[in-house]
N, C-alpha and C positions, 0 to 999 in steps of 0.2 A: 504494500500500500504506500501512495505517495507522501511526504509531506504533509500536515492539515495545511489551511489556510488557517488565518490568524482575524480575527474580529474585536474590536476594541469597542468597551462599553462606560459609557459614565453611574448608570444606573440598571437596576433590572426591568425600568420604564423602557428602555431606548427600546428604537424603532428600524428595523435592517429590513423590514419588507413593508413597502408604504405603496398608496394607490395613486392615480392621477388628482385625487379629490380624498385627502387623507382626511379631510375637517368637516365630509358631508355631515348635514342633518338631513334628519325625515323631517316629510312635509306633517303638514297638522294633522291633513287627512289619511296618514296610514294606516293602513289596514296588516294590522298581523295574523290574524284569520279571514281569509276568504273562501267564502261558502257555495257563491253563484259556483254557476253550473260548468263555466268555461274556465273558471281559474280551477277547480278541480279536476279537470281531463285534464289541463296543461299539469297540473302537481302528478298524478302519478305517470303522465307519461314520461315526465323528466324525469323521477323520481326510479321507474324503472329503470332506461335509458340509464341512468349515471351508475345506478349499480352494476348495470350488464358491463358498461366498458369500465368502471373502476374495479371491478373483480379481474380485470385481465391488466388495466394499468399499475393497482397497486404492485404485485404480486410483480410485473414486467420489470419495472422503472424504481420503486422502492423497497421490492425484494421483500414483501412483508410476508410475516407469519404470527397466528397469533397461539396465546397460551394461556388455556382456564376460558374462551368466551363462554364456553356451556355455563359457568356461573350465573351468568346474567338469565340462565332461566329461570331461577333462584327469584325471581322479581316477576310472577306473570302479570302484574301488576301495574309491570312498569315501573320504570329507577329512574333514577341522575346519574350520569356518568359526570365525569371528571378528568381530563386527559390533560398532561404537558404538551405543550403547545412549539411542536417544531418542523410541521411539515408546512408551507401554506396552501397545497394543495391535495395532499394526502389527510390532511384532516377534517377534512368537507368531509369525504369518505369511508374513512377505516373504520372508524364508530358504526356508519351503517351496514357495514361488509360484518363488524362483529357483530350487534344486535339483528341483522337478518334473521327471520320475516318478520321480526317486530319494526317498525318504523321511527325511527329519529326525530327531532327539532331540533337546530341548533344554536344556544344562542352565540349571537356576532355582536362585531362593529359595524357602525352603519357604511365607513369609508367601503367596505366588502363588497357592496352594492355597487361602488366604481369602477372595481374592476370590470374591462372590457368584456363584453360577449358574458361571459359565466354570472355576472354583478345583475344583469338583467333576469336572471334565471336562479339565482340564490333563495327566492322566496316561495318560487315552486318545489322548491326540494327540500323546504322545512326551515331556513332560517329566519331567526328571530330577534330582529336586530333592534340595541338597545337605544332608546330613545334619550333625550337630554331637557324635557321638559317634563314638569308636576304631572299632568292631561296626559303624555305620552305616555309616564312611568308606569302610571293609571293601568291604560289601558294591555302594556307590557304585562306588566303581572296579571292581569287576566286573563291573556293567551297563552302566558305559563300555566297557568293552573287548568288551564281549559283541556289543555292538550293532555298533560297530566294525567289530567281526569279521564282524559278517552286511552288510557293505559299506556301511553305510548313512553317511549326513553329521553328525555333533555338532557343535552351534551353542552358541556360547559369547560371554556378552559380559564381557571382562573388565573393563568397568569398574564393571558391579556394580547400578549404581543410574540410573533412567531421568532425566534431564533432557531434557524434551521440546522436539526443534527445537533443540537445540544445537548449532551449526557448527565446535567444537574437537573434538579427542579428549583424555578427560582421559589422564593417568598410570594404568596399573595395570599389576597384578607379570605377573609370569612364572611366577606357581605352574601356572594353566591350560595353559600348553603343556607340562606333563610327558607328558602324555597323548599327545599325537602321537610327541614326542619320545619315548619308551620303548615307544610302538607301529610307529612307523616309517611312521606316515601322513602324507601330505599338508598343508596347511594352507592357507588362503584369510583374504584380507581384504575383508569386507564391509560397503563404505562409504556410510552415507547422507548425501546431500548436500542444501540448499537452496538453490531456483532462484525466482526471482521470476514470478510468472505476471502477464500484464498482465490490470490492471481486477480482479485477485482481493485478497483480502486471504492466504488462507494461502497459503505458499509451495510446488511442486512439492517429493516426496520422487523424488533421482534417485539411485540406489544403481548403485552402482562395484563389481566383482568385481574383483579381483587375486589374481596365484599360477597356480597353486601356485607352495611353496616346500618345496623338500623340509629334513627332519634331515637333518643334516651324521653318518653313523656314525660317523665317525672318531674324532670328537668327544668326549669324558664325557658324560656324561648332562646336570651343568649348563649347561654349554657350548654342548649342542645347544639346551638347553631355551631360555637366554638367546636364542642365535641365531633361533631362530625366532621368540620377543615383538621381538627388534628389528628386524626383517623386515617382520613385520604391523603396528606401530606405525608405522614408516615409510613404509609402502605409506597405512597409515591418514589419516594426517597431510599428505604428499602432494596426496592425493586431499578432503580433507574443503576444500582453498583451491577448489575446485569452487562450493562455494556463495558464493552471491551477495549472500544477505539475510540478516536476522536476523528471526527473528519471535518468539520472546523472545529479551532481552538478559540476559544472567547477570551479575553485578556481585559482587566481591569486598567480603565485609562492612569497612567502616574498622575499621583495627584488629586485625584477624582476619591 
């Protein structure tokens, strides 16, 4: 294997894969459920569609494999997954490749929407992108909990920001798990790992299932919420010393 490349960061904020319109907003009138008739054929025909060629892409191009998805049947209920965030195109995907035939939502960034060609088509295939006003936030958590409710899996990465082929999990809060937490769902941690392929240069993606882990009721609401991020960070963290190689190296800026 060659060399990594080298990536220099000020924070675990920074940003290495940004869109044309990194700063979009949604409009007022977005709709994160659409029920007419025509945006539902467009949703599982895409929806099909991405699975059919991402079952032959992941597996092609990022060499994935997974280990333990049968867990998540452990949830017929439907869960939260939880995945570190390092593909920016293999993570649209791999959650739906592992929860198959169950069906996904996922939530995003609204910039995700800019991306060319696929940014048009993100919301047929389940995502759920997070709004920046009161009204909007509103209406957000009610298509979390909506979708929820019709059993299906919410993928969440809470760390926010893709760095590709990263082998840590960085730091991130606990605001995300409210939603389990005060729904009373499941949760899952889904870990991509890197493996050295002999004679290749990119490394295998080998993604790790853990969980569930239930809410503790007993608990307050913070309490629960806390427990289940230190749950999944831990399972996360764990599991991320699976990898073997490094194929970019992230380097803390001097000084920073």
């Amino acid at each position: 294997m060659r060399a990594p490349r080298e990536r220099y960061y000020s924070s675990y904020t920074d940003d290495f894969v940004t869109t044309r319109d990194q700063d979009l907003r949604l409009p007022e009138d977005y709709e994160w459920i659409r029920r007419d008739a025509r945006s539902r054929v467009l949703s599982a025909l895409s929806y099909g569609t991405a699975l059919l060629l991402s079952s032959f892409g992941c597996r092609l191009f990022l060499h994935v494999r997974f280990k333990n998805r049968a867990a998540l049947k452990k949830a017929p209920d439907g869960a939260f997954i939880y995945g570190n965030h390092t593909q920016p195109g293999g993570d649209v995907f791999q959650p739906a490749l592992a929860s198959f035939p169950r069906r996904i939502y996922t939530v995003v960034s609204p910039a995700n929407l800019a991306i060319p060609v696929i940014g048009r088509i993100l919301p047929y295939l389940g995502a759920l992108p997070i709004p920046d006003t009161l009204s909007g936030m509103k209406k957000f958590n009610e298509a979390v909990a909506a979708r929820s409710a019709e059993k299906k899996n919410i993928v969440i990465y809470p760390e926010a920001h893709v760095w590709e082929y990263y082998t840590g999990i960085r730091p991130f809060a606990d605001s995300s798990f409210t939603f389990p937490a005060r729904l009373g769902k499941p949760v899952f941690a889904m870990t991509v790992t890197y493996k050295r392929r002999r004679f290749r240069k990119k490394p295998a993606a080998v993604i790790y299932t853990d969980g569930p882990f239930y809410p503790d009721t007993e608990l307050p609401l913070r309490e629960r919420t806390k427990a289940l991020h230190d749950a999944v960070y831990d399972a996360m963290t764990a599991r991320s010393r699976e990898s073997d190689c490094e194929y970019i190296v992230y380097r803390k800026k001097a000084g920073d």
